[in-house]
N, C-alpha and C positions, 0 to 999 in steps of 0.2 A: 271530554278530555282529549287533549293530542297528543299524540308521541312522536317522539324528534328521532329521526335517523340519527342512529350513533356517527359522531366526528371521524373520520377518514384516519385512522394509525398515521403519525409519522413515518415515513419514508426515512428507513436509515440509510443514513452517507455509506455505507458499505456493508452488504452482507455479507454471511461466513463463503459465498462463493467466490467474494471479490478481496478478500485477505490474504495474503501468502505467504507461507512459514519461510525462515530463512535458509532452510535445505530447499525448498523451491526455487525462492531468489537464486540459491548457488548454481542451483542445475540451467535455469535460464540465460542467467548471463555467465554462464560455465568460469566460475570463480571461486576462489576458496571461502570457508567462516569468516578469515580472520579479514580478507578483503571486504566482504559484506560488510561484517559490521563495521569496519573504518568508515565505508560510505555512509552507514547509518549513524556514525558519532560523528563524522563532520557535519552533517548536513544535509550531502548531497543527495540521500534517498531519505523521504521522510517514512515514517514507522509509527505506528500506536504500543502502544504496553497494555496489554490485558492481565494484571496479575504479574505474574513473573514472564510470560509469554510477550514477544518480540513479533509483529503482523506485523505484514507490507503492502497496502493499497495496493491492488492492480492498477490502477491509475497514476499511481508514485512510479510506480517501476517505467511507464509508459512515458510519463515525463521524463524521468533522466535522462531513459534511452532518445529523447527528441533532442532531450538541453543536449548532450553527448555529442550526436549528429552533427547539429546545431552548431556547437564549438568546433570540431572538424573541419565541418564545411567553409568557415570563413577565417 
């Protein structure tokens, strides 16, 4: 008889260290509530919904700040 190494876990897209509440976002890009979530209801910063809970990819927030740059610069 042979046994098969168990398959490799999916790698999830973000773990709870790469999430960040919208009192983090505020304090990073030193902003208010009400400005966060405009950028999270237009668009401009994208977010997951866990429940009633509002997360923000550390990779979201690292984009904007580049698209942001980005727009400035040219």
């Amino acid at each position: 008889m042979t046994t098969h190494a168990p398959a490799a876990p999916h790698q999830a897209l973000s773990t709870p260290e790469e999430l960040l509440t919208v009192p983090q976002v505020m304090a990073r890009l030193q902003l208010g509530r009400s400005a966060v979530y405009d950028l999270l209801r237009s668009g401009q910063l994208a977010s997951i919904t866990l429940g009633r809970a509002r997360r923000i990819p550390t990779h979201a927030l690292t984009d904007f700040i580049r698209t942001r740059l980005d727009q400035e610069a040219a």
